[in-house]
RODO-2510 file (C-alpha; in nm, 4 decimals, decimal comma):
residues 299
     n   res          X          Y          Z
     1     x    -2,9949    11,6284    -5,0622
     2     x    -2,8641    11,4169    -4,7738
     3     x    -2,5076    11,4988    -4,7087
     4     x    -2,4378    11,1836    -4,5612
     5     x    -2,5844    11,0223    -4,8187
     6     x    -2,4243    11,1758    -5,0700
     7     x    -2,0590    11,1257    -4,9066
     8     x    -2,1468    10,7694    -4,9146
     9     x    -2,2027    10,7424    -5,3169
    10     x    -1,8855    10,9564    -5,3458
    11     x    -1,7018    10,6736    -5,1488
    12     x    -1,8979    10,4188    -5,3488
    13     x    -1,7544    10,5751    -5,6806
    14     x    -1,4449    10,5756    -5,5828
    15     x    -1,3912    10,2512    -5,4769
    16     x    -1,5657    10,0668    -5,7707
    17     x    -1,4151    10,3226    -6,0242
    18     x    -1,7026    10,4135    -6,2255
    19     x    -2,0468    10,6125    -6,1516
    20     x    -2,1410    10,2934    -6,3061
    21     x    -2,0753    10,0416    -6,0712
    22     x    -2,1741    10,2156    -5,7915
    23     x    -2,5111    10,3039    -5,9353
    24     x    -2,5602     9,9269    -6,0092
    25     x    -2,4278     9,8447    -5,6037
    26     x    -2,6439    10,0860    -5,5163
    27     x    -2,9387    10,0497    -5,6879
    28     x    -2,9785    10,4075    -5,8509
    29     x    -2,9725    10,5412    -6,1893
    30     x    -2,6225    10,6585    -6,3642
    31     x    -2,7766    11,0494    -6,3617
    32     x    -2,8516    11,0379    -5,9488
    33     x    -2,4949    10,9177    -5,9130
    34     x    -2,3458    11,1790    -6,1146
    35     x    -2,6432    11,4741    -5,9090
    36     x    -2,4879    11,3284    -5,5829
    37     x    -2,1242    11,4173    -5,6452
    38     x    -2,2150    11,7506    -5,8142
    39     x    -2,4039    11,8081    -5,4677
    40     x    -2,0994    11,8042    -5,3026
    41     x    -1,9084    11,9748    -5,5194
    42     x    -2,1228    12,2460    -5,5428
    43     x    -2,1520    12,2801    -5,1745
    44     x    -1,7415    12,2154    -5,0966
    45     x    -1,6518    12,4775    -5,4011
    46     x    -1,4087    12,2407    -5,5343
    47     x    -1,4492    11,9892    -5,8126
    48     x    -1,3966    11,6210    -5,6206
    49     x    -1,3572    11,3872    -5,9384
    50     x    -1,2045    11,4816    -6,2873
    51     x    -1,4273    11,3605    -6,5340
    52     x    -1,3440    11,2586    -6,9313
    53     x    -1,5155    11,0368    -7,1603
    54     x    -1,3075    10,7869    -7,1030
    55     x    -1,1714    10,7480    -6,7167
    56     x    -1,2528    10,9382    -6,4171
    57     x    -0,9663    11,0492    -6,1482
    58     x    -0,9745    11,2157    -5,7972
    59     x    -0,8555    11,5297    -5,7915
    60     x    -0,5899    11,6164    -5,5038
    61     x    -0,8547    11,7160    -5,2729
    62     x    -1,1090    11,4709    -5,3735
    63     x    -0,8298    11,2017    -5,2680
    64     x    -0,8083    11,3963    -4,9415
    65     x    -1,1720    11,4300    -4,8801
    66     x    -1,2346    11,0503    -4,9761
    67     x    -1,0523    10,9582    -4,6774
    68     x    -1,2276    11,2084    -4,4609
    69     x    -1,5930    11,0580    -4,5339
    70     x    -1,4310    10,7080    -4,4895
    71     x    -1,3308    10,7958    -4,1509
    72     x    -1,7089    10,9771    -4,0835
    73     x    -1,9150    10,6628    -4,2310
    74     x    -1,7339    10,4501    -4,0327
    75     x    -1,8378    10,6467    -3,6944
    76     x    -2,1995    10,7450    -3,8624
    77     x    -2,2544    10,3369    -3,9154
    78     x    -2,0765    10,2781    -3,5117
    79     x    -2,3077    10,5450    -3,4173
    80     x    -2,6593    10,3488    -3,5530
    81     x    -2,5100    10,0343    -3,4350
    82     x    -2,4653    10,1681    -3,0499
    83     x    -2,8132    10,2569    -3,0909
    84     x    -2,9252     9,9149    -3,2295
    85     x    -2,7671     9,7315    -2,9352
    86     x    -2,9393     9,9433    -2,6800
    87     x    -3,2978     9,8839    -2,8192
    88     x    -3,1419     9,4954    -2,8248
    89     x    -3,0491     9,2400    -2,5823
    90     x    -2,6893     9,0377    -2,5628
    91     x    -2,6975     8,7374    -2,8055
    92     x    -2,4484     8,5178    -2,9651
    93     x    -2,1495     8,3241    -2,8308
    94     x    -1,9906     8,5405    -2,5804
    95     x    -1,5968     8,3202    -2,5025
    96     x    -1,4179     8,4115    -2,2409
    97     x    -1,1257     8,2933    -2,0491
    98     x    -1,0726     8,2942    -1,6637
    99     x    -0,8336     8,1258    -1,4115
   100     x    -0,9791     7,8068    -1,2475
   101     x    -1,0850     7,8867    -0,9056
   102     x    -1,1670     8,2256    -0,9520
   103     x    -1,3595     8,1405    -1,3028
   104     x    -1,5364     7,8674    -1,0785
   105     x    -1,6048     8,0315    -0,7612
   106     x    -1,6964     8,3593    -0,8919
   107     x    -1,7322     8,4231    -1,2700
   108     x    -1,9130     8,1787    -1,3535
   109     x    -2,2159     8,2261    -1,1027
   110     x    -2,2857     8,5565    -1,2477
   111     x    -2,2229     8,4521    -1,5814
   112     x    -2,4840     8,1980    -1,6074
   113     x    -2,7206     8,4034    -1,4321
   114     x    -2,6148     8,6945    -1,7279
   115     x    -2,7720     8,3767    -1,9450
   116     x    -3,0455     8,2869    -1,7528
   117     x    -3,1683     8,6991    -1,8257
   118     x    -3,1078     8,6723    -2,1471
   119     x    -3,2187     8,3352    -2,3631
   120     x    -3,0295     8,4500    -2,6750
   121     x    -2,7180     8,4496    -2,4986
   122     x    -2,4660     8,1332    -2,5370
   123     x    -2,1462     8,1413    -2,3087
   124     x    -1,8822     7,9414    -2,4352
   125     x    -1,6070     7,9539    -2,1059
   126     x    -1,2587     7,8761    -2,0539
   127     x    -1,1039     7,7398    -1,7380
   128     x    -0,7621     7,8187    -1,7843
   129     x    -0,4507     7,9363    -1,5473
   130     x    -0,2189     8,0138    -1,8211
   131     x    -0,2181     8,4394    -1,9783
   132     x    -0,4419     8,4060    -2,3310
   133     x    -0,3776     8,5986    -2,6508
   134     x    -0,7488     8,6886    -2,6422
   135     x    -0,7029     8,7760    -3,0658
   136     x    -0,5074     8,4278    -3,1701
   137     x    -0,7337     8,2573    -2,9130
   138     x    -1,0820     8,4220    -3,0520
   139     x    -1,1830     8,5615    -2,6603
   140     x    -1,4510     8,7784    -2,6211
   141     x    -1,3084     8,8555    -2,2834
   142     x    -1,0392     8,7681    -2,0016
   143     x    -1,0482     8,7957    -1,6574
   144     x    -0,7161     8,8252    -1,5222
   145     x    -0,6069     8,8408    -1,1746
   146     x    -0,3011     9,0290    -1,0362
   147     x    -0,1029     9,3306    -1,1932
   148     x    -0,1351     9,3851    -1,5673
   149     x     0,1329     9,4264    -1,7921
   150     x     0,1091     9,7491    -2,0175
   151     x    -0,0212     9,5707    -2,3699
   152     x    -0,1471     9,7732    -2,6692
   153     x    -0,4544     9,6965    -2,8038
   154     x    -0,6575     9,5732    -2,5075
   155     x    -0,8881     9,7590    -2,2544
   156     x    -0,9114     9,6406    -1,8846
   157     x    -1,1469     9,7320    -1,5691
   158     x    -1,1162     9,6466    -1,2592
   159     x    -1,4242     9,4434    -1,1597
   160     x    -1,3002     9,2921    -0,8176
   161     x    -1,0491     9,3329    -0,5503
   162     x    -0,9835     8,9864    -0,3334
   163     x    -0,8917     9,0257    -0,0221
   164     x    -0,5780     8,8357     0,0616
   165     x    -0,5795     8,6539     0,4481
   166     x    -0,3119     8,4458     0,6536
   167     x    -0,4433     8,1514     0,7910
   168     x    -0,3876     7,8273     0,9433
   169     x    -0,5715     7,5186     1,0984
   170     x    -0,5983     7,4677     1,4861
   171     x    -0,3771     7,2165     1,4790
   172     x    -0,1085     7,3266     1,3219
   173     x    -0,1278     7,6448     1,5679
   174     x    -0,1560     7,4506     1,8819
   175     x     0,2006     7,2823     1,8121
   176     x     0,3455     7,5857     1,6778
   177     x     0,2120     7,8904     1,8168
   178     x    -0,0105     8,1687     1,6478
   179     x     0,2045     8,4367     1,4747
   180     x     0,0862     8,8324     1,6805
   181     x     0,2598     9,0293     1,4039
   182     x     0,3372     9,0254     1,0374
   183     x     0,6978     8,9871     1,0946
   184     x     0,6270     8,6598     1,2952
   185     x     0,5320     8,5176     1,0010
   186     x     0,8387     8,5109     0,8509
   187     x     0,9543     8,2301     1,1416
   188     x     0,6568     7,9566     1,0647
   189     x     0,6465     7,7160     0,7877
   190     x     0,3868     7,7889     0,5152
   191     x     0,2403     7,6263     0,1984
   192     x     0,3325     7,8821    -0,1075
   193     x     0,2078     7,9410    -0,4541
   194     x     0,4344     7,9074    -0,7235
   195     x     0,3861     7,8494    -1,0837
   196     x     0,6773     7,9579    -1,2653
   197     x     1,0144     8,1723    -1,1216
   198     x     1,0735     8,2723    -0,7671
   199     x     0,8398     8,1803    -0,5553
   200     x     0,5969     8,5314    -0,4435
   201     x     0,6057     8,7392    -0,1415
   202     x     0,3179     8,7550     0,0907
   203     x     0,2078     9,1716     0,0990
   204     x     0,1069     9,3554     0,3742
   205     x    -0,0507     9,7074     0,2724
   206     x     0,1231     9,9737     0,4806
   207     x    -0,0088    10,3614     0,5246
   208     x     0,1159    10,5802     0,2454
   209     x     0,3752    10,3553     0,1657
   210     x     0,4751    10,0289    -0,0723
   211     x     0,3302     9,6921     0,0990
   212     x     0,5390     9,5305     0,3392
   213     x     0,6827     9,1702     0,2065
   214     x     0,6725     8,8709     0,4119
   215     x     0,8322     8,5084     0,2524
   216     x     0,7429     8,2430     0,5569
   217     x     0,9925     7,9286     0,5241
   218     x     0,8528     7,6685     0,2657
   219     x     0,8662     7,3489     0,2082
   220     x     0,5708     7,3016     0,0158
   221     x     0,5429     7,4902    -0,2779
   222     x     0,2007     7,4265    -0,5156
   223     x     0,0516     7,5523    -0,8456
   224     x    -0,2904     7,5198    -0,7584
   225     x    -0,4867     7,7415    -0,4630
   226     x    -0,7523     7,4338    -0,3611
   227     x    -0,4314     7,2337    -0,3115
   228     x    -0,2858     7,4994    -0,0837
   229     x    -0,6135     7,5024     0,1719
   230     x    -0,6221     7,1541     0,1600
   231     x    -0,2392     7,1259     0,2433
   232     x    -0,3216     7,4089     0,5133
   233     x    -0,6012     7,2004     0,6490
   234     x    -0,3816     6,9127     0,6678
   235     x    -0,1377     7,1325     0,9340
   236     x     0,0691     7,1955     0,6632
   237     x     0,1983     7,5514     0,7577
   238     x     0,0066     7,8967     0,6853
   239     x    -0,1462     8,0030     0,4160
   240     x    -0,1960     8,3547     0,2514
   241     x    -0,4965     8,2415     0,0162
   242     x    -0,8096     8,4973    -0,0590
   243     x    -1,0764     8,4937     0,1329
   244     x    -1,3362     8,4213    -0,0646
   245     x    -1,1429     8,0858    -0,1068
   246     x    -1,1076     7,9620     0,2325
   247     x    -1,4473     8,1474     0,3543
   248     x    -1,6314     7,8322     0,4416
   249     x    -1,3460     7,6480     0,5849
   250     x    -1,3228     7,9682     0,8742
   251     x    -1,6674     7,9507     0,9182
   252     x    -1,6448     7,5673     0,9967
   253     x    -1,4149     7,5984     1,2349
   254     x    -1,1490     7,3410     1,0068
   255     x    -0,9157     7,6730     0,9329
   256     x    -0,8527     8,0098     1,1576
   257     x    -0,7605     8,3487     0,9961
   258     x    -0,4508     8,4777     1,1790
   259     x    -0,3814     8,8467     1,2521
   260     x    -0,7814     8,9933     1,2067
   261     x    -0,6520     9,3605     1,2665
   262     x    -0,4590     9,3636     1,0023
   263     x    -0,5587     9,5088     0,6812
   264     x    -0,5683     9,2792     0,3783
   265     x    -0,3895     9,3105     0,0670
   266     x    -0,6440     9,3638    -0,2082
   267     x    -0,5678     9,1312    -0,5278
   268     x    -0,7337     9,3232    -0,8300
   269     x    -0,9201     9,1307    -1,0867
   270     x    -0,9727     9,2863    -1,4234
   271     x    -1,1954     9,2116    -1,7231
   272     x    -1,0166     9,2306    -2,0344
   273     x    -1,1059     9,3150    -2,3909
   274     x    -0,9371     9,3761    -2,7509
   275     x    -0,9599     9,7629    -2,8235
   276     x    -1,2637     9,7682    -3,1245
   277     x    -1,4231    10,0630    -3,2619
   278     x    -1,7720     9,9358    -3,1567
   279     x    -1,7828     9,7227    -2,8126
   280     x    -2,0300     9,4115    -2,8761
   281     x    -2,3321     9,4496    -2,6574
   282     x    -2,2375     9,1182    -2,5060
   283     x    -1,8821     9,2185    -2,4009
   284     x    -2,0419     9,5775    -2,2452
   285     x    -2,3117     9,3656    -2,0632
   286     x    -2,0817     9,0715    -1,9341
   287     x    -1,8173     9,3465    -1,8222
   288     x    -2,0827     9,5598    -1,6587
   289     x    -2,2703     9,2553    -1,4526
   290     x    -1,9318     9,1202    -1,3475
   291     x    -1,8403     9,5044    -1,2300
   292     x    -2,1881     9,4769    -1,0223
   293     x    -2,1759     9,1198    -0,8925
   294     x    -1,8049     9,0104    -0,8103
   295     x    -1,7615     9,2646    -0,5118
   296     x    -2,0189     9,0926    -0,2986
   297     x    -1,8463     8,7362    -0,3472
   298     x    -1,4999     8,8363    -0,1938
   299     x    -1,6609     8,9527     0,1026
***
């Protein structure tokens, strides 16, 4: 007989209590319930289930083993449905969270061309600065930008690195001067983000060592990264904004990134997912596209 098989009447028996019910569940006769568990008591050496005319009880082992083929049905039943999903394509709702601009700019191209590929596919997307609780919230997936915090339960990968660039309009730089070294920067007047606490420090990467930390003088302080070209467009003060942000604005001519030889900090952006047994086909294809695709818009 199939071991498997028989593993999963044994379970079946125990949990409805009687050879029985789990004949009926199962759709077999009474006798092939009872020639299942003799199977694999005859093959274990021990006796699984003590049997009387009236009641039927796991033995101390049989308690121990019931567990056991929980835990290998569970990852026998993972196993078929890995398989299922790879001779499938993604379909359903797939809900996912993302900060504005980023989401915008970036995710949201290659999502929709994730749903284009795929018809069965809906995308149900949420523009939204603020950190999600992806279970309370029901999120297939966050993208997050910045340093994670250490939470359990949830699975990350990097999918993107942004580079972060100084920059200014020609305007501003004309009456003020253009800044030669990262330490310069410190003596011009900048537009900042700041959404909550102190506002950040601009970072420098430095060879083998933590990135140098740069906070310009600021007067204008703003939650929202749009707002900060446009107020560095306006001769505002610098900006330290990512690139793929202010890319058409430096190709126009209307802003000009300041110190070119210097390396940019990279801002990671990670997809992130609740821990699961089973990944949902949609959440490995969405995380894998994004992995493939994001790169080529911070550049």
């Amino acid at each position: 007989m199939d071991r498997l098989t028989s593993m999963a009447v044994f379970v079946k028996a125990v949990d409805l209590g009687s050879f029985a019910a789990a004949a009926s569940a199962l759709e077999l006769s009474g006798p092939m319930v009872g020639k299942h568990i003799r199977f694999l008591e005859e093959r274990l050496g021990v006796r699984l289930i003590n049997r009387t005319t009236r009641r039927q009880s796991l033995s101390d082992f049989g308690r121990a083993y019931y567990e056991r083929c929980r835990v290998i049905l569970a990852e026998a039943e993972a196993s078929d449905a890995l398989a299922a999903d790879q001779l499938s394509e993604p379909r359903g709702k797939l809900r996912v969270t993302m900060p504005v601009h980023f989401g915008r700019r970036c995710v949201m191209p290659v999502l929709l061309q994730l749903a284009r590929q795929y018809p069965a596919l809906e995308l149900d997307l949420s523009f939204n600065d603020r950190l999600t609780d992806l279970a309370e919230d029901g999120y297939d997936l966050a993208i997050r930008t910045g340093t994670l915090a250490d939470r359990a339960g949830l699975i990350a990968r990097r999918v993107a690195r942004q580079p972060m660039i100084v920059c200014a309009s020609p305007a501003y730089l004309e009456t003020h001067g253009r800044p030669k070294t990262v330490e310069e920067l410190a003596q011009h007047k900048a537009v900042v983000y700041r959404r909550s606490g102190p506002v950040p420090p601009w970072l420098f990467p430095q060879q083998g060592q933590t990135p140098f930390e740069v906070l310009p003088l600021n007067r204008f302080r703003l939650d929202d990264l749009d707002a900060i070209a446009d107020a560095a467009t306006s001769e505002a003060g610098l900006a330290w904004l990512p690139y793929w942000l202010v890319r058409e604005r430096i190709e126009t001519g209307a802003l000009i990134r300041l110190l070119p030889d210097q390396a940019p900090f990279l801002y990671d952006c990670h997809a992130v997912w609740l821990q699961t047994r089973h990944l949902p086909l949609k959440v490995r294809v969405a995380v894998d596209v994004l992995a493939t695709e994001l790169p080529r818009f911070m550049i």
